[in-house]
C-alpha positions as CSV (number, residue, x, y, z in Angstrom):
1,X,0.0,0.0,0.0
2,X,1.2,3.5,-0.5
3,X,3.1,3.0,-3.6
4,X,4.7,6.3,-5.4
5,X,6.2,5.2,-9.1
6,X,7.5,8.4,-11.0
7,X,8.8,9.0,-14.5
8,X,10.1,5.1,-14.9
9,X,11.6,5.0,-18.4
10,X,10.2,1.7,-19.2
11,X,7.0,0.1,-17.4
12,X,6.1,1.6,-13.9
13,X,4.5,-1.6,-12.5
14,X,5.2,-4.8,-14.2
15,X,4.1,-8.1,-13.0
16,X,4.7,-11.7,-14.9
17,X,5.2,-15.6,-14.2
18,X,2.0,-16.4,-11.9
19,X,2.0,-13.0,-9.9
20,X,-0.8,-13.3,-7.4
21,X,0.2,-10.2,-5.0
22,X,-2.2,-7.0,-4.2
23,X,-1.9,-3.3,-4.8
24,X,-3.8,-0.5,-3.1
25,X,-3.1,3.3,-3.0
26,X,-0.8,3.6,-5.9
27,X,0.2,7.1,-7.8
28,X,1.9,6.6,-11.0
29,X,2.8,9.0,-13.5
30,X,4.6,8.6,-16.9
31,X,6.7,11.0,-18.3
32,X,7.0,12.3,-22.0
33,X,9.9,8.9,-22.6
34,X,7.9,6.3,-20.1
35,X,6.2,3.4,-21.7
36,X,3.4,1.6,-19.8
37,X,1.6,2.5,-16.1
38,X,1.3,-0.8,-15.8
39,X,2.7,-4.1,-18.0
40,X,0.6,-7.2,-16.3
41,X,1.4,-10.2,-18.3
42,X,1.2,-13.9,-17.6
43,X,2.6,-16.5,-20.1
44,X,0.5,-19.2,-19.1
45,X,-1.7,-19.8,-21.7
46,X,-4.5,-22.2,-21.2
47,X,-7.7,-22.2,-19.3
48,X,-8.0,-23.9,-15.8
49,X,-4.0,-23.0,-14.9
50,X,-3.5,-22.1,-10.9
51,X,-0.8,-20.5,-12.1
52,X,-1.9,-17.8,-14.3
53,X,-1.0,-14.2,-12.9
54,X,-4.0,-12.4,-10.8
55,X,-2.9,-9.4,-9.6
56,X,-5.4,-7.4,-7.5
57,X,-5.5,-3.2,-8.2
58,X,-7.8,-1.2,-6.5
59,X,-7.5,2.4,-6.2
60,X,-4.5,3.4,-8.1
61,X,-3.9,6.9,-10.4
62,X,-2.5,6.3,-13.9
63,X,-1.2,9.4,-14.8
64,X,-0.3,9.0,-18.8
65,X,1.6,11.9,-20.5
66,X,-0.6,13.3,-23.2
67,X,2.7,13.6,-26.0
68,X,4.7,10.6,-25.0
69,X,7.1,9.1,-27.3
70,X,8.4,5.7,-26.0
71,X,12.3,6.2,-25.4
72,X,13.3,3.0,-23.3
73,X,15.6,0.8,-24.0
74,X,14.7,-2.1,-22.5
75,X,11.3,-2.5,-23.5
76,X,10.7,-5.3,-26.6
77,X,8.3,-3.0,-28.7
78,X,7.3,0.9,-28.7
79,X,3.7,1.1,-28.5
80,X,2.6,3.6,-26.3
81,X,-0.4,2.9,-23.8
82,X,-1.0,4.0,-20.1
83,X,-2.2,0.4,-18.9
84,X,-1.4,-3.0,-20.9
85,X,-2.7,-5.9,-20.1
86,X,-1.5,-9.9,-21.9
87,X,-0.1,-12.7,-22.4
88,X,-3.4,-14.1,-20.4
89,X,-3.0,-12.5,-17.4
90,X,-6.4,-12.8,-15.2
91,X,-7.0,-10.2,-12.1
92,X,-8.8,-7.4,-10.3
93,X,-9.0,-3.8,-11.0
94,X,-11.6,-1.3,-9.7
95,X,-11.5,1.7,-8.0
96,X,-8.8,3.1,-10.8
97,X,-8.5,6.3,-12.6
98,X,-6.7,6.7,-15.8
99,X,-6.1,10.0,-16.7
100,X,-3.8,12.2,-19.7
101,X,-4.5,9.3,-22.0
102,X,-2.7,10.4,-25.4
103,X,-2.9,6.9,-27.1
104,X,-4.5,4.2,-25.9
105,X,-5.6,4.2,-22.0
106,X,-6.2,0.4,-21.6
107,X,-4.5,-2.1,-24.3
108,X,-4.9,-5.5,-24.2
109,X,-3.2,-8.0,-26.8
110,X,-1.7,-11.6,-26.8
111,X,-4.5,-13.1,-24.8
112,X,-4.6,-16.7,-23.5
113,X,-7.8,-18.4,-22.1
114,X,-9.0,-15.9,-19.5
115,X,-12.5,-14.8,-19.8
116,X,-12.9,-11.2,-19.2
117,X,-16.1,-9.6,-17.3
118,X,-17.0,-6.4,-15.5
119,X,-19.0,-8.9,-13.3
120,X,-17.0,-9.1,-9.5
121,X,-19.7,-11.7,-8.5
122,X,-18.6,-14.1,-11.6
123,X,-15.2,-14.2,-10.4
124,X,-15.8,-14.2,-6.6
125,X,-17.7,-17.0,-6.8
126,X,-15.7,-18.8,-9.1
127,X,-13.5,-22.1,-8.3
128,X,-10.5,-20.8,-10.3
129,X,-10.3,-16.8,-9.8
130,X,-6.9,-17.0,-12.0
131,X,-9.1,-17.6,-15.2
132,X,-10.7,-14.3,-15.1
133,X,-9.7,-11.0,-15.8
134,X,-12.4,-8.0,-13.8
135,X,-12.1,-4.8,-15.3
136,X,-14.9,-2.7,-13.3
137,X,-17.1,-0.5,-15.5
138,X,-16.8,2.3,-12.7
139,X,-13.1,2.7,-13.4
140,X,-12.4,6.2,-14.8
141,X,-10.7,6.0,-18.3
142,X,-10.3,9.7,-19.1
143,X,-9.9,10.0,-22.9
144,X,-12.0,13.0,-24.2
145,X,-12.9,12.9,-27.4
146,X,-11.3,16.1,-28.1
147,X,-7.9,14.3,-27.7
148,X,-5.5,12.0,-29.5
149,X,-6.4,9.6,-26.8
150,X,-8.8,6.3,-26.6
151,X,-10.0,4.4,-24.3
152,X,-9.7,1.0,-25.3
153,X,-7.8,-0.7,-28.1
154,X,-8.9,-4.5,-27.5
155,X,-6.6,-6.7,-29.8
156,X,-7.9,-9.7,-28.6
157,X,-11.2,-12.2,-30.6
158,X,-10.9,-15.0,-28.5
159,X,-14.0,-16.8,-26.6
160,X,-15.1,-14.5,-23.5
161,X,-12.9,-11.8,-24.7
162,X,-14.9,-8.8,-25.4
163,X,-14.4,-5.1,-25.3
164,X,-14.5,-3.3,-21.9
165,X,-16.3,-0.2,-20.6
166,X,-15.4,2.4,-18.3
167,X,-16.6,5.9,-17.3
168,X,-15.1,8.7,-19.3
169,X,-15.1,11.6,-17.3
170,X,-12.6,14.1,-15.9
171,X,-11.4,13.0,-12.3
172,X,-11.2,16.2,-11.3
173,X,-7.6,16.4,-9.5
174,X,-6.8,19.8,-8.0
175,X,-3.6,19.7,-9.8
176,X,-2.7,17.8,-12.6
177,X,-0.4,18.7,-15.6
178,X,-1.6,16.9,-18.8
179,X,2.6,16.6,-19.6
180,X,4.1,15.7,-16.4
181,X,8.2,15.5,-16.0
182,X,10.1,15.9,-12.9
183,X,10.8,19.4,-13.9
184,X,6.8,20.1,-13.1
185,X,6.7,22.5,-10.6
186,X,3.6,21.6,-8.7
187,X,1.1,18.8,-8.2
188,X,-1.7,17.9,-6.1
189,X,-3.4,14.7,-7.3
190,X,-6.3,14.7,-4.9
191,X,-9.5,14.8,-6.2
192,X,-11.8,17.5,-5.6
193,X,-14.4,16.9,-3.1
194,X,-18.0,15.8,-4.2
195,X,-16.3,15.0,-7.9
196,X,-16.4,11.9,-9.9
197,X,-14.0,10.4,-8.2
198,X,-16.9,9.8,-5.3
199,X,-19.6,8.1,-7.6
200,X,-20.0,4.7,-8.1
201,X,-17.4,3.8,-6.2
202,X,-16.1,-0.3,-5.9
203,X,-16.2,-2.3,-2.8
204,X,-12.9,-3.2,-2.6
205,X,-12.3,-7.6,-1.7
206,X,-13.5,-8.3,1.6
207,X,-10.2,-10.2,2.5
208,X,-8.7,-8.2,5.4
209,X,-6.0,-6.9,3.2
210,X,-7.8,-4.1,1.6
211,X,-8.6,-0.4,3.1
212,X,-12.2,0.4,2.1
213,X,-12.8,3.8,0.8
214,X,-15.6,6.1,-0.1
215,X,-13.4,7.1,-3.9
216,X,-11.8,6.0,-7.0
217,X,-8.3,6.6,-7.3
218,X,-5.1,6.6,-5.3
219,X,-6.3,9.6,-3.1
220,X,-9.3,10.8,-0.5
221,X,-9.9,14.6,-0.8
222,X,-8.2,15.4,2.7
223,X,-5.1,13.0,2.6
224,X,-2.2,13.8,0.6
225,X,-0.1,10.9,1.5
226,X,2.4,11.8,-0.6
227,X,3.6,13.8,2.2
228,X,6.6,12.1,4.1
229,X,7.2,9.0,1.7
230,X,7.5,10.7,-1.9
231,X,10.5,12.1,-3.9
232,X,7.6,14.6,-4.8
233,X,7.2,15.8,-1.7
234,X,11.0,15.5,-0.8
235,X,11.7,18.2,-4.1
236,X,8.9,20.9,-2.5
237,X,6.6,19.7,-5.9
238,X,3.3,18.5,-3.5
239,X,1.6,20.7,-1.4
240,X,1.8,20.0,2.7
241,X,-0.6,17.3,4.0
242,X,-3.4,20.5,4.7
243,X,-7.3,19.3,4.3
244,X,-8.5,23.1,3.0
245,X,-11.4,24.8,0.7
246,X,-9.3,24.9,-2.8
247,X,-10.1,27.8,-4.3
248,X,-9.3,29.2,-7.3
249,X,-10.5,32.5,-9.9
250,X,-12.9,35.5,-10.1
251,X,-15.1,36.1,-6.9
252,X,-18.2,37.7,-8.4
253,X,-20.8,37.3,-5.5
254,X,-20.6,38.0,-1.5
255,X,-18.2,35.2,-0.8
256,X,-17.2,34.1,3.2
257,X,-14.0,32.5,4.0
258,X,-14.5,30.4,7.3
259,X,-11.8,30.0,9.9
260,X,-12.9,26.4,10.1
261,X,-10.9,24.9,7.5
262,X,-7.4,26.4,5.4
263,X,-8.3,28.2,2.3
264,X,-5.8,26.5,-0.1
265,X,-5.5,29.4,-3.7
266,X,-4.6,27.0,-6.6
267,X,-4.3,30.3,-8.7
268,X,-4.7,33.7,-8.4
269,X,-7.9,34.6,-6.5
270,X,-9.4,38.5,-7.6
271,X,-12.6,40.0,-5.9
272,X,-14.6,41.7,-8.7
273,X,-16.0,44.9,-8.4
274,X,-19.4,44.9,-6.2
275,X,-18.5,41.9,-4.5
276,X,-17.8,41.6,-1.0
277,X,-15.1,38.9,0.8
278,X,-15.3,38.4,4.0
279,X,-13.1,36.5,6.5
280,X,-13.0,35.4,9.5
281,X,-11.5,36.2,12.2
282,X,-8.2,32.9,12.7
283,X,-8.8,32.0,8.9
284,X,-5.6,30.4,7.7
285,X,-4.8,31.2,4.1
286,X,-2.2,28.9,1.6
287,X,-0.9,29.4,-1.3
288,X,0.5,26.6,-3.7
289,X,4.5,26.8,-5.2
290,X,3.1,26.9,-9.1
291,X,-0.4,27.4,-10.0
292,X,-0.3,24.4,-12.6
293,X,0.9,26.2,-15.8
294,X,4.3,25.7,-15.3
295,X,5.3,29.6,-15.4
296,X,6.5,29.4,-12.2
297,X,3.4,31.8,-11.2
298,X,2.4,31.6,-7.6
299,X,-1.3,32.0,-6.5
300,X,-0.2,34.8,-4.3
């Protein structure tokens, strides 16, 4: 759990061989040479095998890069996606947002005999779990239609292998760069309160192992966890572990800042003429490093 994976060169998480392990609360972000988020593969082929891989992601950030060019190398091909998934690997994943999703957000290709399903109930009450792969339909793949980027790119027609669905929405972090590099100045990949990220959310497996949460993704609204354990936080590019108001822009109505929780200014806050701010008496009032743009601008 708690799992920070920045800017790899090849694949950021890469599992293979019968990998059977669990992942919760994991932030990873690609740069503009990074390959995969994730390369889960298997090599066992054939239906009924114990030993097919079934890893277990639940609420993990895959932060693509929206113009990466694939510069490892190490890798054994070039094609860019954010999460790949083959070679007949079965497993779990809910509860995850993929976000700045250039190419493809979820490829899948060189399938065995898995069956795939965004049915949990189908694999939970199956003999052999391995043979399945759960993709959860509530999973954010961020992919607008605007962009370069899709969601899926399904390469495989086998039996049980259809196409999957996810939500395609914006996840709403409070700071997210669509081009992220370690030079990025600031970032705060929480989600904004009340968002998507708190809608249909996944029950994650009831095994003892797993933290249940109210949100999708590697983050609550409050908890930057970052804090203390990340080379993010290390390099002053994270904001301090503060559960605040974020505020951001134009104040055109009677607006009141409350002493009861930090006002955290993502960017430059002006009152408008004929509008009144008022604040209380204790307030405490943050301002980020960067506002986002990467000009080295602070909020205040």
């Amino acid at each position: 759990k708690y799992l920070s994976v920045l800017f790899v060169g090849d694949d950021a998480i890469d599992t293979d061989q019968g990998y059977q392990g669990r992942i919760q609360f994991a932030y990873v972000v690609l740069g503009g040479d990074s390959h995969h988020g994730a390369e889960m593969d298997s090599k066992i082929d054939s239906a009924g095998e114990s030993k097919r891989s079934f890893p277990q992601l639940y609420n993990v950030n895959f932060v693509g890069h929206l113009t990466n060019a694939v510069g490892s190398v190490s890798t054994d091909d070039t094609y860019p996606s954010v999460v790949r998934l083959r070679e007949g690997t079965g497993g779990k994943f809910g509860n995850i947002i993929v976000t700045n999703v250039g190419s493809d957000g979820l490829y899948q290709n060189d399938c065995g005999g898995e069956t795939f399903t965004q049915d949990v109930s189908v694999v939970d009450g199956a003999t052999t779990k391995e043979n399945y792969l759960y993709w959860s339909a509530n999973n954010i793949i961020y992919a607008p239609t605007s962009g370069t980027g899709t969601q899926f790119n399904n390469q495989c027609s086998g039996s049980g292998q259809t196409t999957f669905t996810s939500k395609n929405v914006d996840p709403q972090f409070v700071m997210q760069v669509g081009n992220p590099e370690s030079t990025t100045l600031m970032t705060d990949p929480r989600p904004i309160a009340g968002g998507a990220a708190f809608t249909d959310v996944d029950t994650v497996p009831s095994d003892g192992w797993f933290t249940s949460v109210d949100y999708k993704g590697a983050f609550s609204a409050s908890d930057n966890w970052l804090v203390g354990l990340s080379w993010l936080d290390e390099n002053a590019k994270t904001p301090d572990n503060v559960d605040g108001v974020v505020t951001c822009g134009d104040i055109n109505t009677d607006t009141y800042w409350s002493n009861s929780k930090s006002i955290l200014l993502t960017c430059q806050v002006v009152v408008k003429s004929g509008s009144i701010l008022s604040i209380q008496k204790g307030t405490t009032i943050m301002a980020y490093a960067d506002d986002g743009t990467g000009a080295n601008k602070a909020p205040a």
